[in-house]
C-alpha positions as CSV (number, residue, x, y, z in Angstrom):
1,X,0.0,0.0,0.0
2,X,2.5,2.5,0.3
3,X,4.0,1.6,-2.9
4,X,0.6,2.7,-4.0
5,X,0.3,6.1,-2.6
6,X,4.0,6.7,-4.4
7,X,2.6,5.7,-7.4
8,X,0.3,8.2,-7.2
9,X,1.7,10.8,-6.3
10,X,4.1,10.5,-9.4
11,X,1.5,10.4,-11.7
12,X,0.8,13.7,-10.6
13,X,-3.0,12.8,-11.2
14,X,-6.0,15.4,-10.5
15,X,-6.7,15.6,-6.4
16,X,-10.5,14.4,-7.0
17,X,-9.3,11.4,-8.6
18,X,-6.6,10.6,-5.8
19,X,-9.1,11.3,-3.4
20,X,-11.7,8.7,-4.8
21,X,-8.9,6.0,-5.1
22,X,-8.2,6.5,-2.3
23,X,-11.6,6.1,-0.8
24,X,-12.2,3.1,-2.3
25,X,-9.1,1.6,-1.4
26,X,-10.0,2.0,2.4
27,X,-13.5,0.8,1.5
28,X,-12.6,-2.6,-0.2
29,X,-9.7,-3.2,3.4
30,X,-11.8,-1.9,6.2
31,X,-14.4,0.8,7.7
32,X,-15.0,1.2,11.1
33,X,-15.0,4.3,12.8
34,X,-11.2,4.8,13.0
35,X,-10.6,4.7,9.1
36,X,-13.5,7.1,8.2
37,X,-12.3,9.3,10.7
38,X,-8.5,8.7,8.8
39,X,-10.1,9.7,5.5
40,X,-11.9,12.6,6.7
41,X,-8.1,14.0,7.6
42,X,-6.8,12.7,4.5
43,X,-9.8,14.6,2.4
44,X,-8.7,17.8,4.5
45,X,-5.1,17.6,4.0
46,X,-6.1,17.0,0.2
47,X,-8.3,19.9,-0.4
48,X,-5.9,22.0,1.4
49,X,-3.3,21.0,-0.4
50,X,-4.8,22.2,-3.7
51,X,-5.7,25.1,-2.1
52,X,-2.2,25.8,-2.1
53,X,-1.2,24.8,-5.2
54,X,-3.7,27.2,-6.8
55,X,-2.1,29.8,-4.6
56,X,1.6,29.1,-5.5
57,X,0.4,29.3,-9.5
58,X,-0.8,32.3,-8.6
59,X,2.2,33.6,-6.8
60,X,4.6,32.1,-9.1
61,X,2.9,34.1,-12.4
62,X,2.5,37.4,-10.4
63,X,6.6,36.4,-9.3
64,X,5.6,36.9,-5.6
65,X,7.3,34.9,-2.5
66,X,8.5,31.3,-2.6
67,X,7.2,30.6,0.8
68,X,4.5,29.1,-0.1
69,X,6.0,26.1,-2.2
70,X,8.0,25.0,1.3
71,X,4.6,25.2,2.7
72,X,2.8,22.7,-0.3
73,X,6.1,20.5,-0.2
74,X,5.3,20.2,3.6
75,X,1.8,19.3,3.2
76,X,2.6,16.8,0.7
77,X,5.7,15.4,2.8
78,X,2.8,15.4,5.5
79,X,0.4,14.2,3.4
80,X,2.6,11.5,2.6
81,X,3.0,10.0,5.6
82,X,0.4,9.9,7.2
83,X,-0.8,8.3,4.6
84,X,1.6,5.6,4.8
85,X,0.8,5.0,8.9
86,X,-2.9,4.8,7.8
87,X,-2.4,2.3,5.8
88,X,-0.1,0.3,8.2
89,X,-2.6,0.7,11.0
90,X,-5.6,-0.4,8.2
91,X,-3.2,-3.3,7.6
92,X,-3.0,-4.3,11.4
93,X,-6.6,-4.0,11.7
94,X,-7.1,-6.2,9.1
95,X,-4.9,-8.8,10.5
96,X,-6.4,-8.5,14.1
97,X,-10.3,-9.3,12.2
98,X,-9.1,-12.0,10.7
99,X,-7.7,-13.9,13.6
100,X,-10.7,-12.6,16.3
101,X,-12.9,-13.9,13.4
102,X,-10.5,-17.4,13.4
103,X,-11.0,-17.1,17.2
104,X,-14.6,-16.7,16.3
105,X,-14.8,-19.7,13.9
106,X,-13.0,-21.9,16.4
107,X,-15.4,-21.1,19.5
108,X,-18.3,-21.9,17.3
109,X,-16.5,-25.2,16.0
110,X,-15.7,-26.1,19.8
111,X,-19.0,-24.9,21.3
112,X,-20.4,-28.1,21.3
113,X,-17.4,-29.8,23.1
114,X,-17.4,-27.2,25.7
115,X,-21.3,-28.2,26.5
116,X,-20.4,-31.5,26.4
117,X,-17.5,-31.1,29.1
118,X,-19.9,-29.0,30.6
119,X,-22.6,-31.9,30.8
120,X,-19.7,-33.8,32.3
121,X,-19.1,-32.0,35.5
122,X,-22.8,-32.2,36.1
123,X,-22.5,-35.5,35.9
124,X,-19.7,-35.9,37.9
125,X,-21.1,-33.7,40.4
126,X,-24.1,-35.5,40.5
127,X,-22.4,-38.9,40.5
128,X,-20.4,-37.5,43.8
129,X,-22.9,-36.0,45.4
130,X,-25.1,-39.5,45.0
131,X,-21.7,-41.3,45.2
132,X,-21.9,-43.2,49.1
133,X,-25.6,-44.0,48.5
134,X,-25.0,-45.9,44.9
135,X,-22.2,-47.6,46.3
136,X,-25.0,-48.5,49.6
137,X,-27.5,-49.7,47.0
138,X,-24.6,-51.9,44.9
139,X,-23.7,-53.5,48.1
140,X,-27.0,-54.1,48.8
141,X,-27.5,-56.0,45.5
142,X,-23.9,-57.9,46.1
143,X,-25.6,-59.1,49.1
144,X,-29.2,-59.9,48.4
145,X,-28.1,-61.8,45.3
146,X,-25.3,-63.7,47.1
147,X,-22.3,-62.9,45.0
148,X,-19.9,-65.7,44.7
149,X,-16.6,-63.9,45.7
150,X,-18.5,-62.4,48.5
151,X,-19.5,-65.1,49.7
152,X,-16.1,-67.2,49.5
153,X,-14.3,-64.1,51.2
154,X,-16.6,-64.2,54.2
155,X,-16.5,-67.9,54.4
156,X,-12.9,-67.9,54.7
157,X,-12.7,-65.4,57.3
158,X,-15.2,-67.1,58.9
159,X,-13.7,-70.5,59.1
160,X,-10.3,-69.2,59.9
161,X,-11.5,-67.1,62.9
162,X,-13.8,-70.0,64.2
163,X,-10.8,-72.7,64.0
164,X,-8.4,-70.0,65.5
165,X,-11.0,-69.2,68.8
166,X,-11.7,-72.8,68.6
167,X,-8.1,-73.8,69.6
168,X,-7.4,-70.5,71.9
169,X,-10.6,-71.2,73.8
170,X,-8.9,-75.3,74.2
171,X,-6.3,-74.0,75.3
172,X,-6.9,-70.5,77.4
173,X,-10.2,-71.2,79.0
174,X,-8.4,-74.3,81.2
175,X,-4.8,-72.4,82.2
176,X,-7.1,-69.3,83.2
177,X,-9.3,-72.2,85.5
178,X,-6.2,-73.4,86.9
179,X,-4.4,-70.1,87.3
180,X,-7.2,-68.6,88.9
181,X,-7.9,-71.4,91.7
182,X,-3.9,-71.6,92.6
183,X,-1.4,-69.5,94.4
184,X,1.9,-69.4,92.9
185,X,5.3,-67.3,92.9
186,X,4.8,-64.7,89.6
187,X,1.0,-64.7,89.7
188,X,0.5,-61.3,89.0
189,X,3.2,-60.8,86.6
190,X,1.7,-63.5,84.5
191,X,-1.7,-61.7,84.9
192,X,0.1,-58.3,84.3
193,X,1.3,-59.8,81.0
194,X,-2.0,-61.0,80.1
195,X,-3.3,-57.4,80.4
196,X,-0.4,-56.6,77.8
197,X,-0.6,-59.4,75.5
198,X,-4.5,-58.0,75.6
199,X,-3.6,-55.0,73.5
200,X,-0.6,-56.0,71.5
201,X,-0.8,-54.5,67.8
202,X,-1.8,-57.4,65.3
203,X,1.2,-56.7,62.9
204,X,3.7,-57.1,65.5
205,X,2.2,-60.6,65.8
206,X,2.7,-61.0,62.0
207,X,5.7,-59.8,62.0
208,X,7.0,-62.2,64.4
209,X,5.3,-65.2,63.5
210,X,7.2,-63.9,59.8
211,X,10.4,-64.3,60.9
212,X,9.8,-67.6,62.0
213,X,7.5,-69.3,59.0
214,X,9.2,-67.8,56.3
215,X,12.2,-70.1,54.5
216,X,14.8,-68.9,56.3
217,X,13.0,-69.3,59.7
218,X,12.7,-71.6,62.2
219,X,9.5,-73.3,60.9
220,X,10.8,-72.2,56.8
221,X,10.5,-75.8,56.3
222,X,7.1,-76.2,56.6
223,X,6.1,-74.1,53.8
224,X,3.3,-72.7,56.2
225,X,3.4,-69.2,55.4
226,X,1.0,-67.8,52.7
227,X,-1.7,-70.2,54.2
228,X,-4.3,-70.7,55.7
229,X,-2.5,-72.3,58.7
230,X,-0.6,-69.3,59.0
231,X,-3.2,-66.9,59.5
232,X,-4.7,-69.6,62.2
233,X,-1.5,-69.4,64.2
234,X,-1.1,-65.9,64.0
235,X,-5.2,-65.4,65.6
236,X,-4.4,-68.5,68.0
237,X,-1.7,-66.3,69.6
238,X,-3.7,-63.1,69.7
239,X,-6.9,-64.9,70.9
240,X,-5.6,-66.9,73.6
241,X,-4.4,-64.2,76.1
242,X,-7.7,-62.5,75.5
243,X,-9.6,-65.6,76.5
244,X,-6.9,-66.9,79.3
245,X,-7.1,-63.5,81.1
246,X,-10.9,-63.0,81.1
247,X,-11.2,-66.7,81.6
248,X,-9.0,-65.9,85.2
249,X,-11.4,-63.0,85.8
250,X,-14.7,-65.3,85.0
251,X,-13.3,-67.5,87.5
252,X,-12.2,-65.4,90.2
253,X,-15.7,-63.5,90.1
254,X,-17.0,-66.5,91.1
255,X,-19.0,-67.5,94.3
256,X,-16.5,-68.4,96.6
257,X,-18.3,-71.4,97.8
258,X,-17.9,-73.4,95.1
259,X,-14.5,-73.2,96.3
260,X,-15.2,-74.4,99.6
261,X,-17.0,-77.0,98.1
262,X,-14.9,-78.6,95.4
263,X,-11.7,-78.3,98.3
264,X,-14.3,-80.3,101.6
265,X,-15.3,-82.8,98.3
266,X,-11.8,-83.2,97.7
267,X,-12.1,-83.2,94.1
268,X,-8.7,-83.0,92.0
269,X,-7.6,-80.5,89.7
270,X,-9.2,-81.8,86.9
271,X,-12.6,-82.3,88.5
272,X,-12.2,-78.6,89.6
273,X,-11.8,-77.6,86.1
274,X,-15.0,-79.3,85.2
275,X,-16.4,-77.8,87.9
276,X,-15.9,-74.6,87.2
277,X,-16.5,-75.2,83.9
278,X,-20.1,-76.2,84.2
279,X,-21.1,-73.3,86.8
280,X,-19.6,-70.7,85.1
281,X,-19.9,-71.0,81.4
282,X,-22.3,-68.0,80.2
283,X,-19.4,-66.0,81.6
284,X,-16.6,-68.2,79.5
285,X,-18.5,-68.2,76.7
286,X,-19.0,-64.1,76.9
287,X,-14.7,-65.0,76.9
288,X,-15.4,-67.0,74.0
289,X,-17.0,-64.5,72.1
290,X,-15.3,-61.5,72.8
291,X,-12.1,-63.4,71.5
292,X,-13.7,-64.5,68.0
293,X,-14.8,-60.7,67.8
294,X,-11.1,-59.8,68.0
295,X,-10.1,-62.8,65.6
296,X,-12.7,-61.5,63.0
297,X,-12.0,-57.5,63.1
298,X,-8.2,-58.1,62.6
299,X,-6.2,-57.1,59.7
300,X,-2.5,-57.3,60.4
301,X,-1.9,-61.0,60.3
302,X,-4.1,-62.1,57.9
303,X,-2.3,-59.4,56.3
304,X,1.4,-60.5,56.4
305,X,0.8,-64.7,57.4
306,X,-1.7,-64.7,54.3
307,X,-0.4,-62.6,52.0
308,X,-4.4,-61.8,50.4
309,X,-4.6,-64.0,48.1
310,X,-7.5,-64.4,46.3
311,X,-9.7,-67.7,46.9
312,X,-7.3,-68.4,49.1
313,X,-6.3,-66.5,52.1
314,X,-7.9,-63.2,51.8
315,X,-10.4,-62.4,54.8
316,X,-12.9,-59.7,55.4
317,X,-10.6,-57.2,56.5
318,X,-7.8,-57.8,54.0
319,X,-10.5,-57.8,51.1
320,X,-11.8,-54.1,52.5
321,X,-8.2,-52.7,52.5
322,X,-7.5,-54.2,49.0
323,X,-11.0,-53.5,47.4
324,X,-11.3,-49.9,48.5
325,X,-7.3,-49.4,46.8
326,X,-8.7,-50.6,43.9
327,X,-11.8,-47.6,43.7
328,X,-14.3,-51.0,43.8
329,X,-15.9,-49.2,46.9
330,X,-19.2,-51.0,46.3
331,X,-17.8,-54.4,47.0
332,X,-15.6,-53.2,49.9
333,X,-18.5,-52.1,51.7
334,X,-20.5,-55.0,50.9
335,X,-17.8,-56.9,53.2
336,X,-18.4,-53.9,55.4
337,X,-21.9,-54.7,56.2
338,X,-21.3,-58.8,56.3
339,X,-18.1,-57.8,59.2
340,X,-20.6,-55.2,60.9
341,X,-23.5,-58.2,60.6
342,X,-20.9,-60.6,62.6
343,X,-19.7,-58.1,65.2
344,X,-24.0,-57.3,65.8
345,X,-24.2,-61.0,66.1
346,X,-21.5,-61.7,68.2
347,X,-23.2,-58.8,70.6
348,X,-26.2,-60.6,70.7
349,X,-24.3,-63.6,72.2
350,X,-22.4,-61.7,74.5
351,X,-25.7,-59.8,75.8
352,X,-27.3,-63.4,76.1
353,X,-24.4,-65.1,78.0
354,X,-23.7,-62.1,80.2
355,X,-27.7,-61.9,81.3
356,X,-27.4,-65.7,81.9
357,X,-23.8,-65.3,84.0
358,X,-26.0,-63.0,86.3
C-alpha cells in the first residue's frame, strides 16, 4: 500500500481522482469508525493542499514569495505520511479481524465440546454428590443376590476365625481355671502380661510369627506361610491371652463357695476344672465371644501370614483394605456390612451369656 500512494503521487493525477482511489481503497480493506475518521483528515489535507497549489500558481505568475511552495512541499511530505501510517494501522486492523474472526470460527467449531464437558461436571457432580448411596444400593444387590466372591471371602474369614478361637478357647479357657484357683510365685506378673498381651498390635504378631514361617526361619521348612495355617497361628496367639485373662477374671468372680465345696469334696484339679467349667460357662462363653470378635475384626496378620490372596487366604478385612485401593468401593462395603453383621451377632451372644452369668 505504500508503494501505491507513491505511485500516485508521481503520476501527478488530478486531487478528486486521488481522493476517490483513495476512498475506495479504504473501503474494499476496512471501515469502522477509525478509518473514516483517517479519511476525513486525509480529504482535508487534500483539499488544502490544492488550495495551495492554486495559490503558488498564482504567486509564481504574479513572481511573488517562494514561501509558499516549502509550505505545499510540507503538506505533501505530510500528506505522505500519514498516509503511509494509515495504511499500516488499516493493515493491522485487518490482521487483528481476521484472527478474532479465526477465534470466532473456532469457539463456534468447539461450542459443542465445551457443552459437552460442561454436561460432564454435572454428571460428575451429581455422581459425587449420589456417590456413598449408589455404592449403599450396589452393596445391597452384592448381598441380596449372594455374589460368589462375597460369599467365599466371608467364608474364609469365617472359618479361619472359628478354628483360631476354637483352639485358643482349648487351650486358654483351662490355664485361666487353673491359674485362677492356685497361688503361685509370679502370679501377678503373668496376669500383668495378660493385660499386655490383651492390646498387642496385630502386625507385630505377623511380623513375628514372619520371621519364624518364612524359608529362612525356624519353621521355613514347613512351607506354612502364605496359608491358611498361618493366618490360624497368628489369631491363636492373639486370641488366647484375651480368652486366658478373662477366663481368670470369669473365675475369680465367682461364688467363693464353690470353692469351699470342690476343696471339703476333695475333688482333684481336673474335677475342679469341670467344675468350674459347668457353673460358670455364660461368663466363659461371653470369653469366647469377645475373643472371636477380636479374631474377625483383625487385619494385620491375615495381612502378612496370608499374603491376600484371592480364593485363598484373603479375609474380610484384608478384602476391604484391597478393594477400597482398587476404587471397587461398592464391593468393599459389601464386606463392610457382612463384618458389621458378625460383630451385631456376636453382641447378641455376648448380651445373652452375660444376662445368663448373672
Amino acid at each position: 500500500m505504500p508503494l501505491l500512494s507513491i505511485i500516485l503521487m508521481t503520476l501527478n493525477l488530478s486531487t478528486p481522482l486521488i481522493l476517490i482511489i483513495f476512498f475506495a481503497i479504504y473501503i474494499i480493506i476496512h471501515v469502522n469508525l477509525l478509518s473514516l475518521f483517517k479519511i476525513v483528515i486525509i480529504f482535508l489535507l487534500v483539499f488544502f493542499n490544492r488550495l495551495f497549489q492554486i495559490n503558488i500558481y498564482i504567486n509564481q505568475v504574479l513572481n511573488k514569495n517562494k514561501d509558499n511552495m516549502r509550505v505545499n512541499k510540507s503538506l505533501k511530505i505530510i500528506f505522505f505520511l500519514y498516509f503511509i501510517s494509515c495504511q499500516v494501522s488499516a493493515e493491522n486492523e485487518v490482521l487483528n479481524s481476521a484472527v478474532s474472526d479465526v477465534d470466532y470460527t473456532f469457539n463456534s467449531a468447539s461450542f459443542p465440546e465445551e457443552d459437552n464437558l460442561i454436561k460432564q461436571d454435572q454428571n460428575y457432580e451429581n455422581k459425587k454428590n449420589n456417590f456413598f448411596i449408589d455404592a449403599i444400593n450396589s452393596s445391597l444387590k452384592l448381598i441380596i443376590n449372594f455374589d460368589a466372591s462375597l460369599l467365599y471371602v466371608v467364608t474364609t474369614s469365617l472359618k479361619i476365625s472359628f478354628i483360631a478361637v476354637l483352639i485358643a478357647s482349648l487351650i486358654g479357657v483351662p490355664l485361666g481355671i487353673i491359674v485362677a484357683l492356685n497361688n503361685f510365685t509370679g502370679k501377678n506378673f503373668l496376669l500383668t502380661c495378660l493385660n499386655t498381651l490383651m492390646a498387642v498390635p496385630t502386625v507385630v504378631i505377623g511380623l513375628v510369627l514372619y520371621g519364624i514361617l518364612n524359608r529362612q526361619g525356624l519353621l521355613g521348612e514347613m512351607a506354612l506361610l502364605y496359608t491358611p495355617v498361618a493366618i490360624i497361628i497368628g489369631q491363636c496367639f492373639l486370641v488366647t491371652p484375651i480368652i486366658w485373662n478373662l477366663s481368670v477374671s470369669a473365675i475369680t468372680g465367682s461364688d467363693i463357695r464353690l470353692k469351699h465345696a470342690c476343696t471339703l469334696l476333695g475333688a482333684s484339679q481336673i474335677q475342679q476344672i469341670f467344675i468350674y467349667l459347668s457353673e460358670t460357662r455364660f461368663a466363659l462363653m461371653t470369653a469366647v465371644a469377645i475373643g472371636f470378635g477380636r479374631a474377625i475384626g483383625e487385619v494385620g496378620i491375615a495381612m502378612i501370614l496370608g499374603g491376600n490372596i484371592e480364593g485363598f487366604t484373603r479375609t474380610m478385612t484384608t478384602a476391604i483394605a484391597l478393594e477400597t485401593n482398587k476404587g471397587t468401593f461398592d464391593f468393599a462395603l459389601a464386606l463392610g456390612f457382612m463384618l458389621l453383621f458378625v460383630a451385631f451377632f456376636v453382641n447378641i451372644i455376648l448380651h445373652y451369656f452375660q444376662s445368663k452369668s448373672k
